[in-house]
mmCIF file as Biopython writes it, N, C-alpha, C and O atoms, coordinates in Angstrom:
data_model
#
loop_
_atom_site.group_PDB
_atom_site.id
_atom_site.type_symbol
_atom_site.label_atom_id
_atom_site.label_alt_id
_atom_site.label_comp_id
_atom_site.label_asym_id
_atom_site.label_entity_id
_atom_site.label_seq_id
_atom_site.pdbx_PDB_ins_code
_atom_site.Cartn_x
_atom_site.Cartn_y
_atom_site.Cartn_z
_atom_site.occupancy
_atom_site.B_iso_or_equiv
_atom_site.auth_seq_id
_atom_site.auth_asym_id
_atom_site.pdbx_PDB_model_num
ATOM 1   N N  . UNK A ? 1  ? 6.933  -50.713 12.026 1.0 0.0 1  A 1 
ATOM 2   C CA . UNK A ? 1  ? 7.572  -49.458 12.353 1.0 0.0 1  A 1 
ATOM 3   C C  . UNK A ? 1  ? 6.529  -48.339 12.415 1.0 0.0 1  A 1 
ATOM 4   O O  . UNK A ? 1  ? 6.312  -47.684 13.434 1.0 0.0 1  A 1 
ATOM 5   N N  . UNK A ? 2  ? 5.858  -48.160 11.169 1.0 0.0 2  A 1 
ATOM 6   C CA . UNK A ? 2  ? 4.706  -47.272 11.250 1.0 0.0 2  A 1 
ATOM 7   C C  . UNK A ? 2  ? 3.583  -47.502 12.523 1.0 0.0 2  A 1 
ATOM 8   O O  . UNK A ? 2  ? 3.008  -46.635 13.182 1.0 0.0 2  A 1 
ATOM 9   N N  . UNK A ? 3  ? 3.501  -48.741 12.607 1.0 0.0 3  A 1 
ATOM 10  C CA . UNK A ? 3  ? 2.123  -48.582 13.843 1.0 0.0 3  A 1 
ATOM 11  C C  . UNK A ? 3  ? 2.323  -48.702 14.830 1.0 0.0 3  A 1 
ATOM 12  O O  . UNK A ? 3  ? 1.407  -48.810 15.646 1.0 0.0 3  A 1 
ATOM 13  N N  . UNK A ? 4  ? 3.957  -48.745 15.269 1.0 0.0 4  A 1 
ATOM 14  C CA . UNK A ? 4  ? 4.314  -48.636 16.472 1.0 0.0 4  A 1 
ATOM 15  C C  . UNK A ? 4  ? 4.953  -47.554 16.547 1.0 0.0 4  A 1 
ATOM 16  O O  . UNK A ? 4  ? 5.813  -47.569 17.428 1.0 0.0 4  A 1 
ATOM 17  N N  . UNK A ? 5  ? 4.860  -46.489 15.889 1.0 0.0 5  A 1 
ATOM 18  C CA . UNK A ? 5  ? 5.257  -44.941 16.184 1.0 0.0 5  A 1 
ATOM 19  C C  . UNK A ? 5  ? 6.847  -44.273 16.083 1.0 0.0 5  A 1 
ATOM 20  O O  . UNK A ? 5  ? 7.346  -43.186 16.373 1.0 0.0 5  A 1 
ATOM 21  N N  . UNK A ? 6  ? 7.469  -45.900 15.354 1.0 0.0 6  A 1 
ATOM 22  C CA . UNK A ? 6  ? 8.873  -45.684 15.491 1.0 0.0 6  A 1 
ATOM 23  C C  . UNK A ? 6  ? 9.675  -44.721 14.761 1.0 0.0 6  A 1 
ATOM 24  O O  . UNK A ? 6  ? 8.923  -44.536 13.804 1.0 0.0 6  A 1 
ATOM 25  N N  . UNK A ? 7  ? 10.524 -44.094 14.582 1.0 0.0 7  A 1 
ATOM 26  C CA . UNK A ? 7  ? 11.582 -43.757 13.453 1.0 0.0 7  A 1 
ATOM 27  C C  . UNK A ? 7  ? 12.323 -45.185 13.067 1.0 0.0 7  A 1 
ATOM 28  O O  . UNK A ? 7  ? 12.414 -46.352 13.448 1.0 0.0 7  A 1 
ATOM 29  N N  . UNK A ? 8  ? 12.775 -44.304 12.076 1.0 0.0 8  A 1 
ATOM 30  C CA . UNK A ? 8  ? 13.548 -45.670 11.284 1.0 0.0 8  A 1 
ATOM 31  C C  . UNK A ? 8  ? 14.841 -45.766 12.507 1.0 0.0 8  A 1 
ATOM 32  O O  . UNK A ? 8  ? 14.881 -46.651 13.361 1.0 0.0 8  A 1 
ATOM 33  N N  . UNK A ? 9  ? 15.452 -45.097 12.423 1.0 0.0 9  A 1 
ATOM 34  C CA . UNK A ? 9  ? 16.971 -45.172 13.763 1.0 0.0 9  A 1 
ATOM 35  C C  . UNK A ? 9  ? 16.265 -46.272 14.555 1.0 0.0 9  A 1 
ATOM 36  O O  . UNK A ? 9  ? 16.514 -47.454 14.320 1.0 0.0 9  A 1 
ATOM 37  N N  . UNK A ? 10 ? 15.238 -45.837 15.650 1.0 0.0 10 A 1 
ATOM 38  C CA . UNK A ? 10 ? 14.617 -46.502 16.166 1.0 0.0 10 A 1 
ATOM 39  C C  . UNK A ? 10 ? 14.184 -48.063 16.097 1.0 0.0 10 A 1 
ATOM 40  O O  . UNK A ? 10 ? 14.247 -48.914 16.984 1.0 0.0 10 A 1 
ATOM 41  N N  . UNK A ? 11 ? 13.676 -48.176 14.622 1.0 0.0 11 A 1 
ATOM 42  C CA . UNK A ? 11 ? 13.195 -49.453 14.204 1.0 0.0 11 A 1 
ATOM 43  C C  . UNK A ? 11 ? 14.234 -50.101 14.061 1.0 0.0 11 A 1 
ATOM 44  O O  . UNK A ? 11 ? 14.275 -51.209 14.595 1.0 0.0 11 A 1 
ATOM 45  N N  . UNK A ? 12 ? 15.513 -49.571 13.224 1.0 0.0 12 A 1 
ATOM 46  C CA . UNK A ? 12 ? 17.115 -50.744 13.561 1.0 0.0 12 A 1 
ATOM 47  C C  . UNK A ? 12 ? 17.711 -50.794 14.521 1.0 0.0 12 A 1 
ATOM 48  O O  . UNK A ? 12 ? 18.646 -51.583 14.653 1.0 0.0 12 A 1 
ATOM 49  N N  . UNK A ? 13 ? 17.329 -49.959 15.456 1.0 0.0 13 A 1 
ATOM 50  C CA . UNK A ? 13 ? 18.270 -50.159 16.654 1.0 0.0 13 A 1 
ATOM 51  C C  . UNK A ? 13 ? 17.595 -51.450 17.358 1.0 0.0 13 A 1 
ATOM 52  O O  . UNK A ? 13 ? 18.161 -52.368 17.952 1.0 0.0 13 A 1 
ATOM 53  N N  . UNK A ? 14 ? 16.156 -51.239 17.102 1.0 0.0 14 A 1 
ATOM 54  C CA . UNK A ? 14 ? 15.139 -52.459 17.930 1.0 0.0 14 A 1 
ATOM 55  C C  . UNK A ? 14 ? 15.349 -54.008 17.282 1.0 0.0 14 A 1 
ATOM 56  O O  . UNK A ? 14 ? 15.100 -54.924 18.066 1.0 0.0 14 A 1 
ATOM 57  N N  . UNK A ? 15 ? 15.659 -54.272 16.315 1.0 0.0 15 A 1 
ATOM 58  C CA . UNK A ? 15 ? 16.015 -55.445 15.755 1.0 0.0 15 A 1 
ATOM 59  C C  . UNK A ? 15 ? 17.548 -55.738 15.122 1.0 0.0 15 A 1 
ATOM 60  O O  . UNK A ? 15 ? 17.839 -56.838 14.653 1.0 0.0 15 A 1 
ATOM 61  N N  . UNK A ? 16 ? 18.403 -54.712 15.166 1.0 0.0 16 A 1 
ATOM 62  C CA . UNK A ? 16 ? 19.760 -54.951 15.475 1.0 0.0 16 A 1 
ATOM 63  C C  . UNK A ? 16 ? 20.251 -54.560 14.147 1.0 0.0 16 A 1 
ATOM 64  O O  . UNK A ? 16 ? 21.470 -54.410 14.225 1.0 0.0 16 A 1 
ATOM 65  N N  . UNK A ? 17 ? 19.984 -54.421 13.421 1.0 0.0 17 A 1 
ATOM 66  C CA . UNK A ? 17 ? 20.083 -53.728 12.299 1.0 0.0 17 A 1 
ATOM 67  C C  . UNK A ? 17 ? 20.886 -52.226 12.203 1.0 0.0 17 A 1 
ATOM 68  O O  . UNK A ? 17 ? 20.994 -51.515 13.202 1.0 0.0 17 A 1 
ATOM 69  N N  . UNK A ? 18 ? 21.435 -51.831 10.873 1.0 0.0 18 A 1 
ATOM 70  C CA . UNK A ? 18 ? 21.359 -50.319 11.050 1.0 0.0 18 A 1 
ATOM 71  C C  . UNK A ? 18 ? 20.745 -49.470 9.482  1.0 0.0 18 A 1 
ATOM 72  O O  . UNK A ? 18 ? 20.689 -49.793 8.296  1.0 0.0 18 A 1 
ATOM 73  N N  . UNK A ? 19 ? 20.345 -48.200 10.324 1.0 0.0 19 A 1 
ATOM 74  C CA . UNK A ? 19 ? 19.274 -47.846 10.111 1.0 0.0 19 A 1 
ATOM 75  C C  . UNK A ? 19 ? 19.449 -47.719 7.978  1.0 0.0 19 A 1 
ATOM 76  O O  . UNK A ? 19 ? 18.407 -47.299 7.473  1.0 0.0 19 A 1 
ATOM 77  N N  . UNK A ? 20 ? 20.681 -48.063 6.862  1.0 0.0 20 A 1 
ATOM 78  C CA . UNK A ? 20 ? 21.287 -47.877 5.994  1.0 0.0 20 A 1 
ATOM 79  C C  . UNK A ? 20 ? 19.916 -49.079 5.398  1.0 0.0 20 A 1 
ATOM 80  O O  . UNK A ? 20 ? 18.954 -48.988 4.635  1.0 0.0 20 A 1 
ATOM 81  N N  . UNK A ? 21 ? 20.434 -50.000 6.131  1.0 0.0 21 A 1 
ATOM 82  C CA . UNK A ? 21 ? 19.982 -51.653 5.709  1.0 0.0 21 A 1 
ATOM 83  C C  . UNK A ? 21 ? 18.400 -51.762 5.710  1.0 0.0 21 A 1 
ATOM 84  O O  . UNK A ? 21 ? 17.745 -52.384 4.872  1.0 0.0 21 A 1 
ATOM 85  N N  . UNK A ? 22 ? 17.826 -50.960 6.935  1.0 0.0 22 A 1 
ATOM 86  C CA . UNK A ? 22 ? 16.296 -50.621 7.205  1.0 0.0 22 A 1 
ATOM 87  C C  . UNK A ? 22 ? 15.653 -49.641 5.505  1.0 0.0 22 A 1 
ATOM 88  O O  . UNK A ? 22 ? 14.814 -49.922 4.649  1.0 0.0 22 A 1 
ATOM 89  N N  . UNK A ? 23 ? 16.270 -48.871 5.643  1.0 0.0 23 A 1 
ATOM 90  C CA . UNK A ? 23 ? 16.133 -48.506 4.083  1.0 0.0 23 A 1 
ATOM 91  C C  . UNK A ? 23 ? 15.988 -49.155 2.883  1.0 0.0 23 A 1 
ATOM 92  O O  . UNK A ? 23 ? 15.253 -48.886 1.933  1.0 0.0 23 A 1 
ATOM 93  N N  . UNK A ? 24 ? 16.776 -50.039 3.042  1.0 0.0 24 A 1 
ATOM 94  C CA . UNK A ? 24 ? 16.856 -50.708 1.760  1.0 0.0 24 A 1 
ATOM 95  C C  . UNK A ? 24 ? 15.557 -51.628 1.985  1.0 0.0 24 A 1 
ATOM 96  O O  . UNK A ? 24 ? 14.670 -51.450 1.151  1.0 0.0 24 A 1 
ATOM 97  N N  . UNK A ? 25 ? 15.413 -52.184 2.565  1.0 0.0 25 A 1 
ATOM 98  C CA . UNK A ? 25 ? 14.097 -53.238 2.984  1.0 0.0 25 A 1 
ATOM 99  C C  . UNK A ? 25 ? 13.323 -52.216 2.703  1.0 0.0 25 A 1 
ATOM 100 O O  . UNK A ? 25 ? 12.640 -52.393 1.694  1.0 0.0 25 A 1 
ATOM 101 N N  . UNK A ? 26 ? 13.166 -51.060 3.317  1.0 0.0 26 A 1 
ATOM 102 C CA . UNK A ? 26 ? 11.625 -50.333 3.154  1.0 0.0 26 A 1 
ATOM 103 C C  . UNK A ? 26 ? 11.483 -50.000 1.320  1.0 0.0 26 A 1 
ATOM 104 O O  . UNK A ? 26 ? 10.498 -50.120 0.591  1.0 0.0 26 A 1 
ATOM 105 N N  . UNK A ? 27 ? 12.391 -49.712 1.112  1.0 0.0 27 A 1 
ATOM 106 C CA . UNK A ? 27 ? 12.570 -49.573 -0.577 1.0 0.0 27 A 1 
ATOM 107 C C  . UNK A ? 27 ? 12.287 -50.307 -1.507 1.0 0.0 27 A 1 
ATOM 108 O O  . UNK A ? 27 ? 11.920 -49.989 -2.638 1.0 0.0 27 A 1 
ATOM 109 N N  . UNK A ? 28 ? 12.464 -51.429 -1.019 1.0 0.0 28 A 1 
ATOM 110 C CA . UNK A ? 28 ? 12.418 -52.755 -1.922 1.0 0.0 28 A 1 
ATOM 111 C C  . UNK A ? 28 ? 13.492 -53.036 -2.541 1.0 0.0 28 A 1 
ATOM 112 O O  . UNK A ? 28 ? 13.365 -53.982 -3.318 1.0 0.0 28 A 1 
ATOM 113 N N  . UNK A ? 29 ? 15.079 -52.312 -2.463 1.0 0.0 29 A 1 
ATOM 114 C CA . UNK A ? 29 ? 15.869 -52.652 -3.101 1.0 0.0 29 A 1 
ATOM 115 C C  . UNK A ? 29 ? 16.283 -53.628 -2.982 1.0 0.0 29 A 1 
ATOM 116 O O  . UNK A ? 29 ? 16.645 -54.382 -3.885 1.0 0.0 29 A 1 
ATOM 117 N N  . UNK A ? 30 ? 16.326 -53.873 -1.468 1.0 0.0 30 A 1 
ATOM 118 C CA . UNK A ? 30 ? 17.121 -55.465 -0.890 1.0 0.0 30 A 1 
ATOM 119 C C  . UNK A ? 30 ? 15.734 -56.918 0.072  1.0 0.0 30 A 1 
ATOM 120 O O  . UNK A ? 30 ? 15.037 -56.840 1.084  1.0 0.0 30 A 1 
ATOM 121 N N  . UNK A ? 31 ? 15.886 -57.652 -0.618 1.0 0.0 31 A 1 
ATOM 122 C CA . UNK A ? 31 ? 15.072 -58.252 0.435  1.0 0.0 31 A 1 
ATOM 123 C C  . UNK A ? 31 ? 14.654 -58.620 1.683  1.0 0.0 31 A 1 
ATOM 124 O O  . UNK A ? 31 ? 15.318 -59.632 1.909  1.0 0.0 31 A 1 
ATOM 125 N N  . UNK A ? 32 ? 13.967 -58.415 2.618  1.0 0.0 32 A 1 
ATOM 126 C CA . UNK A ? 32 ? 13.843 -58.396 3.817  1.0 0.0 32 A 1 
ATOM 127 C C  . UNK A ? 32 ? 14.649 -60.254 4.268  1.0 0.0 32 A 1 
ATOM 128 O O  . UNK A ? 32 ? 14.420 -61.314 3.685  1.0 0.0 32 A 1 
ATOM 129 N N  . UNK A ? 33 ? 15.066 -60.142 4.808  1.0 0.0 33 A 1 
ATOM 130 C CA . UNK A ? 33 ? 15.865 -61.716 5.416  1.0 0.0 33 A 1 
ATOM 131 C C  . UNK A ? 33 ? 15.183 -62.271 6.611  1.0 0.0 33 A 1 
ATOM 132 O O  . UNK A ? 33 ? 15.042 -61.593 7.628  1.0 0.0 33 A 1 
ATOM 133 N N  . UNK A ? 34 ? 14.676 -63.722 6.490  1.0 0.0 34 A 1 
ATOM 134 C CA . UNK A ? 34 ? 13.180 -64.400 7.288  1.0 0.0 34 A 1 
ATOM 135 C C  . UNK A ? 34 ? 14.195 -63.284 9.039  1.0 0.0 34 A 1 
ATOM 136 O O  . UNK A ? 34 ? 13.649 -62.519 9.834  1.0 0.0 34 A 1 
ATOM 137 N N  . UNK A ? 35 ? 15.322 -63.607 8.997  1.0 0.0 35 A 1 
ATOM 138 C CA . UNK A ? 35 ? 15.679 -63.258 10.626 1.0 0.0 35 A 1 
ATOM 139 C C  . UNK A ? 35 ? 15.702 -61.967 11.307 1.0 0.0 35 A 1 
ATOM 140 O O  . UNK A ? 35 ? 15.955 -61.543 12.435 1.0 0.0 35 A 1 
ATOM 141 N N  . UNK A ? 36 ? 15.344 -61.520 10.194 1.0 0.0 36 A 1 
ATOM 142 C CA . UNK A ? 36 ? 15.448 -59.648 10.073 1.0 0.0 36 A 1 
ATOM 143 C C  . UNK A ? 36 ? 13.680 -60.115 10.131 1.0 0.0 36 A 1 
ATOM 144 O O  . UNK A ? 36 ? 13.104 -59.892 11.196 1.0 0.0 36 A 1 
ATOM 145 N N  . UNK A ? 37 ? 13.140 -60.543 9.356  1.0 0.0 37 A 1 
ATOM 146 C CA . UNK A ? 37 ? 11.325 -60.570 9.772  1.0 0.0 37 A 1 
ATOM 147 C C  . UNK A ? 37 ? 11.076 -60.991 10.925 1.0 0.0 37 A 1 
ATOM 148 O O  . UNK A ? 37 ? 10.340 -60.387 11.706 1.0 0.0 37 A 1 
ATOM 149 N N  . UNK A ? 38 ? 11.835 -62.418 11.260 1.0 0.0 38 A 1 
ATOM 150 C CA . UNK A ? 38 ? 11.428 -62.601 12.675 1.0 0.0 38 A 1 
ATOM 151 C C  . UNK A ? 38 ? 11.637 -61.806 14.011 1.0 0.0 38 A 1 
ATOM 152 O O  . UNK A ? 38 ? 11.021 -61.914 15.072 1.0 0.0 38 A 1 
ATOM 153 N N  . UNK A ? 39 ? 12.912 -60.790 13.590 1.0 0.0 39 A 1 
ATOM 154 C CA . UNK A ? 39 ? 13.256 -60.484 14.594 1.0 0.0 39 A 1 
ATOM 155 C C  . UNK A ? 39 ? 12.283 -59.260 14.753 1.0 0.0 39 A 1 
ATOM 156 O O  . UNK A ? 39 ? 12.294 -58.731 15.864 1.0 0.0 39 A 1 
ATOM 157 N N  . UNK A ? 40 ? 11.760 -58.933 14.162 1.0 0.0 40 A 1 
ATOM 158 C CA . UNK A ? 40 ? 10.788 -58.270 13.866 1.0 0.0 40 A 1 
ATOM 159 C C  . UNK A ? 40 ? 9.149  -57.869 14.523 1.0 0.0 40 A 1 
ATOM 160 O O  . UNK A ? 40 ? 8.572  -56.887 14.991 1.0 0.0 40 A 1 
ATOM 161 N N  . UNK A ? 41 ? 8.864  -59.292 14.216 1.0 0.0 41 A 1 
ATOM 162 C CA . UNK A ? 41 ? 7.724  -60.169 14.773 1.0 0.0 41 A 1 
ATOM 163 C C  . UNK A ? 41 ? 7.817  -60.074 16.194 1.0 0.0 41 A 1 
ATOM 164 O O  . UNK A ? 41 ? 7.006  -59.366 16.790 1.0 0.0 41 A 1 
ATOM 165 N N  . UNK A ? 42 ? 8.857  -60.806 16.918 1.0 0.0 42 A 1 
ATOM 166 C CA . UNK A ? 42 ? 9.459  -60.648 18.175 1.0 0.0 42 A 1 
ATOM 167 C C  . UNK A ? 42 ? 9.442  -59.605 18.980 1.0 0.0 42 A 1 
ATOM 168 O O  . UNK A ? 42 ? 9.433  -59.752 20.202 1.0 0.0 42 A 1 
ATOM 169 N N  . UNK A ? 43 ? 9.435  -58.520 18.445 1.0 0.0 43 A 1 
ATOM 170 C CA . UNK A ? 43 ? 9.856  -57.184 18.942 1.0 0.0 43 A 1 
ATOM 171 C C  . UNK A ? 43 ? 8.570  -56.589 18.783 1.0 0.0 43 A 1 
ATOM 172 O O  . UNK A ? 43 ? 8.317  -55.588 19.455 1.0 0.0 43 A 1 
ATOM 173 N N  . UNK A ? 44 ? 7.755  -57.030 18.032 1.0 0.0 44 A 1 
ATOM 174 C CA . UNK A ? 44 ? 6.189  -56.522 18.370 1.0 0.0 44 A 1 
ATOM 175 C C  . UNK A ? 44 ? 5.570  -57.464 19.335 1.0 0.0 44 A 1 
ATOM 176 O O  . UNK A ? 44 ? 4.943  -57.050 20.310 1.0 0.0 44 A 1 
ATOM 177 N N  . UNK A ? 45 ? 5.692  -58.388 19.148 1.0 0.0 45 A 1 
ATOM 178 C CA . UNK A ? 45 ? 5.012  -59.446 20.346 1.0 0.0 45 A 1 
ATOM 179 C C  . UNK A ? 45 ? 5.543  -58.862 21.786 1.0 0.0 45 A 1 
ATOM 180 O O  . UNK A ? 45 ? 4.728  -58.915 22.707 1.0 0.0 45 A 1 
ATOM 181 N N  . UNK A ? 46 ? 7.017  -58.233 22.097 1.0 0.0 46 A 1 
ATOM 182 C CA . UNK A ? 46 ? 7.350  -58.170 23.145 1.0 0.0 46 A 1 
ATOM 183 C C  . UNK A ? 46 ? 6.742  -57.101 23.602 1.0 0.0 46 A 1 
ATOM 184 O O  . UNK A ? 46 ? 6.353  -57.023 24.767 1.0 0.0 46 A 1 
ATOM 185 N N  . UNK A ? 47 ? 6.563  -55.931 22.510 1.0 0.0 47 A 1 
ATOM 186 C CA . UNK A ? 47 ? 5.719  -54.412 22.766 1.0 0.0 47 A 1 
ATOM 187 C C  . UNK A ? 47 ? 4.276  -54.530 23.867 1.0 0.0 47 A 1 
ATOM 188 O O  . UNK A ? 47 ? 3.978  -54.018 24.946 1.0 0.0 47 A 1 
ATOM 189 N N  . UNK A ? 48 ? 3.509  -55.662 22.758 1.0 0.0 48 A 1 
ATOM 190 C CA . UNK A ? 48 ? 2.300  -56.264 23.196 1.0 0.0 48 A 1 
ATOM 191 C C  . UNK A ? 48 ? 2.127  -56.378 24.540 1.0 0.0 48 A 1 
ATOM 192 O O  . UNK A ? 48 ? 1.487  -55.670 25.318 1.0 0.0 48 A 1 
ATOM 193 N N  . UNK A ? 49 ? 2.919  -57.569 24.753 1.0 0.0 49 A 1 
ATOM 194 C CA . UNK A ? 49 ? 3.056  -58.212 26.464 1.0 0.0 49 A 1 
ATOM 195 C C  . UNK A ? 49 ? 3.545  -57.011 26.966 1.0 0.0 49 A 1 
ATOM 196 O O  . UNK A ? 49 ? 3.240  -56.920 28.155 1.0 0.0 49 A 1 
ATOM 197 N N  . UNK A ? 50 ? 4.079  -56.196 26.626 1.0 0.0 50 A 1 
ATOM 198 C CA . UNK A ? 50 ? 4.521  -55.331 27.907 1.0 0.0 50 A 1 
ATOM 199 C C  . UNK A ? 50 ? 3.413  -54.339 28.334 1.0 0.0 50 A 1 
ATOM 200 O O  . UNK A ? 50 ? 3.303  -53.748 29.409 1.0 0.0 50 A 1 
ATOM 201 N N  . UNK A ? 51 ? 2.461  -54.286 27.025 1.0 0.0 51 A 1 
ATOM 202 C CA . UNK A ? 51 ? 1.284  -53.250 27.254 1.0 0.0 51 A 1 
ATOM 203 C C  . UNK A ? 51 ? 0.408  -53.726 28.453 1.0 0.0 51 A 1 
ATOM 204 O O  . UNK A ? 51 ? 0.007  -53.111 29.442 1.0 0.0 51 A 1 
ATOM 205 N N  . UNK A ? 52 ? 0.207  -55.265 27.975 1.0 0.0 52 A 1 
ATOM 206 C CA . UNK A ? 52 ? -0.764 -55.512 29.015 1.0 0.0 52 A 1 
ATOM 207 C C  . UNK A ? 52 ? -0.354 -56.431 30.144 1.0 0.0 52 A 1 
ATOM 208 O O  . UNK A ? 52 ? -1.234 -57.118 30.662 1.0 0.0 52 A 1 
ATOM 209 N N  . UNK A ? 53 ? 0.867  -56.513 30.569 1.0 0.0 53 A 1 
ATOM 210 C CA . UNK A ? 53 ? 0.923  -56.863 31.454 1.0 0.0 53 A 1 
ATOM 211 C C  . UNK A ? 53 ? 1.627  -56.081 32.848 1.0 0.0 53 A 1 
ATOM 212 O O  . UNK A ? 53 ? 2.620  -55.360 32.946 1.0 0.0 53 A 1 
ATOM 213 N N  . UNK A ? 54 ? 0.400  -56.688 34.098 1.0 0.0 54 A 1 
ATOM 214 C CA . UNK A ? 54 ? 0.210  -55.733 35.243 1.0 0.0 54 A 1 
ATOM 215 C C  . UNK A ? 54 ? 1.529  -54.902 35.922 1.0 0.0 54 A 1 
ATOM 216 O O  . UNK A ? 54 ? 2.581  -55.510 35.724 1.0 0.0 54 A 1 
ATOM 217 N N  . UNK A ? 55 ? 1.660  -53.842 36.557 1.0 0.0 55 A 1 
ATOM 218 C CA . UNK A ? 55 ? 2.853  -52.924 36.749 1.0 0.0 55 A 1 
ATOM 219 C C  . UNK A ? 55 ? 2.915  -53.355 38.271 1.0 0.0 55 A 1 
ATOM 220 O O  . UNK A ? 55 ? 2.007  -52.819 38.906 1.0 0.0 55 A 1 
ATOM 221 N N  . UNK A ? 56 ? 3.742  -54.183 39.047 1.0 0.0 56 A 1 
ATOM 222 C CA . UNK A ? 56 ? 3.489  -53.985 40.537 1.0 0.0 56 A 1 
ATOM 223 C C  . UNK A ? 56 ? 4.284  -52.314 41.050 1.0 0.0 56 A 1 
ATOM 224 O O  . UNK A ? 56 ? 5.322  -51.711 40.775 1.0 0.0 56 A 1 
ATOM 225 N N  . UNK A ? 57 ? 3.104  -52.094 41.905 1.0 0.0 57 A 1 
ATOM 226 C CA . UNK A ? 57 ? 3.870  -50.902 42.638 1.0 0.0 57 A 1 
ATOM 227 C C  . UNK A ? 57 ? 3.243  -50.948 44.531 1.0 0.0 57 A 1 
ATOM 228 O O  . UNK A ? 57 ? 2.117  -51.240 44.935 1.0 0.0 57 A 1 
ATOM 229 N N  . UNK A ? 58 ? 4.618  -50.494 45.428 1.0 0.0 58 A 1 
ATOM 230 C CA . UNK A ? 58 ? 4.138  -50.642 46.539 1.0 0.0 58 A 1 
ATOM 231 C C  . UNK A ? 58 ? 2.988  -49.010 47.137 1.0 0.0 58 A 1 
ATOM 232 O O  . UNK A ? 58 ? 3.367  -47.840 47.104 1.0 0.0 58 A 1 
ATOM 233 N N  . UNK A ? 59 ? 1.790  -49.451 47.553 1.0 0.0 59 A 1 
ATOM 234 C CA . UNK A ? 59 ? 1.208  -48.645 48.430 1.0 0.0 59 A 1 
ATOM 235 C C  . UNK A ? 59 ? 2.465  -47.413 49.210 1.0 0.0 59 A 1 
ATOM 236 O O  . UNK A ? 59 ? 3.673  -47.649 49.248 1.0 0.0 59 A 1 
ATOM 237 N N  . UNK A ? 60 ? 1.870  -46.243 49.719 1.0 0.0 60 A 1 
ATOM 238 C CA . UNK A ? 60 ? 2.511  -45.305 50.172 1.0 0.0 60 A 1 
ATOM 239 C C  . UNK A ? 60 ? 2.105  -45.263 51.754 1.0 0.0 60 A 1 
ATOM 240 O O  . UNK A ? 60 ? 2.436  -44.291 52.434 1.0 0.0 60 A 1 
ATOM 241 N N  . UNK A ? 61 ? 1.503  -46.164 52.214 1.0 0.0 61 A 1 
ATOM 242 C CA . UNK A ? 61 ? 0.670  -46.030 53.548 1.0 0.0 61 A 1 
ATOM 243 C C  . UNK A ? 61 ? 0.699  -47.779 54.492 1.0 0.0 61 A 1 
ATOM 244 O O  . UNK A ? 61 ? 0.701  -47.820 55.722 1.0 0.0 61 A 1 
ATOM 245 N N  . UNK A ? 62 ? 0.718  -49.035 53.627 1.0 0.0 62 A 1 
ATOM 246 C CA . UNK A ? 62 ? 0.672  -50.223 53.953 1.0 0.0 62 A 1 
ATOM 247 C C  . UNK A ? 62 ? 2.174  -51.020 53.390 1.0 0.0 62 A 1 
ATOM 248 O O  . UNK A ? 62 ? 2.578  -52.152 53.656 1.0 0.0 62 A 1 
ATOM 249 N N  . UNK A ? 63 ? 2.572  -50.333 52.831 1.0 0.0 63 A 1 
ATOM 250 C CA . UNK A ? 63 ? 3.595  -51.618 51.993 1.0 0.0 63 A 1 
ATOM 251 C C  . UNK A ? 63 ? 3.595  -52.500 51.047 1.0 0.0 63 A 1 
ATOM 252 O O  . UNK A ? 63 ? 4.494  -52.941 50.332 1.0 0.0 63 A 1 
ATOM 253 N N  . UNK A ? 64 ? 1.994  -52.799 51.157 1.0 0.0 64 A 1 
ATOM 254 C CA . UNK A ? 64 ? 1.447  -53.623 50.380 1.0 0.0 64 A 1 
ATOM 255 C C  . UNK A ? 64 ? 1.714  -53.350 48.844 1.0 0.0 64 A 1 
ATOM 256 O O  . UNK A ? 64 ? 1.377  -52.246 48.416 1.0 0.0 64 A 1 
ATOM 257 N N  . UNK A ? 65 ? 2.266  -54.224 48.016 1.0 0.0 65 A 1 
ATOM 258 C CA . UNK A ? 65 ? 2.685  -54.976 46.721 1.0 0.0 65 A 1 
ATOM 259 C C  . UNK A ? 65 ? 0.875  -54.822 45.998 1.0 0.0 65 A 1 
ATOM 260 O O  . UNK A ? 65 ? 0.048  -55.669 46.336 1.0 0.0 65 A 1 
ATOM 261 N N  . UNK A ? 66 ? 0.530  -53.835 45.162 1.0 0.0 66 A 1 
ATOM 262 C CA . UNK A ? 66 ? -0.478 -53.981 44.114 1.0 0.0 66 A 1 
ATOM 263 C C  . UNK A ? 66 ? -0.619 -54.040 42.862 1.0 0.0 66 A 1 
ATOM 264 O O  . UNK A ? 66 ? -0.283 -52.987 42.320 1.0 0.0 66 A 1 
ATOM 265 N N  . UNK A ? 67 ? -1.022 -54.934 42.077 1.0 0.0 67 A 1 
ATOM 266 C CA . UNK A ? 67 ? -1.195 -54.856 40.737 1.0 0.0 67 A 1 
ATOM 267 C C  . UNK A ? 67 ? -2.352 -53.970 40.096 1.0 0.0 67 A 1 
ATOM 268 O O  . UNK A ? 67 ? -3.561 -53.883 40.312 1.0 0.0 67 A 1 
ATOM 269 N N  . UNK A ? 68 ? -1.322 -53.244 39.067 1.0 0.0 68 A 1 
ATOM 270 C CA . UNK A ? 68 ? -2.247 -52.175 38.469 1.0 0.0 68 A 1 
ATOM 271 C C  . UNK A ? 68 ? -1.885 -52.652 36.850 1.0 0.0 68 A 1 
ATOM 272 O O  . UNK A ? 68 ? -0.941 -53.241 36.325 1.0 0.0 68 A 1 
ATOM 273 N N  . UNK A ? 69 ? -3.185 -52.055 36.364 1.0 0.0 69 A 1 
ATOM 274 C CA . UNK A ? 69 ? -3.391 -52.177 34.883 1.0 0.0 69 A 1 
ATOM 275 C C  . UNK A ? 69 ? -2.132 -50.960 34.310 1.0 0.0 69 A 1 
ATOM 276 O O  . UNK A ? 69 ? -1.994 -49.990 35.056 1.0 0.0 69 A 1 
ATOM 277 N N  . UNK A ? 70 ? -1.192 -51.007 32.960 1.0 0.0 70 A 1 
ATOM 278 C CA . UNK A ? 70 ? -0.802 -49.976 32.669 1.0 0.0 70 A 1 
ATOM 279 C C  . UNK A ? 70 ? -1.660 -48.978 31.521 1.0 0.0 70 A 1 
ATOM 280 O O  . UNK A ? 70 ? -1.223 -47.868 31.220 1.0 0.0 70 A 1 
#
């Protein structure tokens, strides 16, 4: 959550959670649950791939389909 810039709202809305339950995990009151970690995991891996993978956009002059870095 922290190194991906999230709010907490944010961080349960992204793994399905709500944001009551995100609390409690960050607290330590309640234990984090492996599917609540994985789903977790998941949702940074997907961040990842989306960073680096290429944006097609069409030219303004040819039509032509180019891959650009984002």
């Amino acid at each position: 959550m922290h190194d991906c810039g999230l709010t907490q709202q944010q961080a349960a809305d992204a793994v399905g959670i709500s944001r009551r339950m995100l609390s409690y995990y960050l607290s330590g009151s309640k234990p984090i649950p492996e599917t609540v970690w994985l789903a977790c995991k998941g949702w940074q891996a997907e961040q990842r791939e989306a960073q680096h993978k290429p944006r097609r956009h069409r030219t303004a002059h040819s039509g032509v389909t180019m891959a650009t870095r984002a």
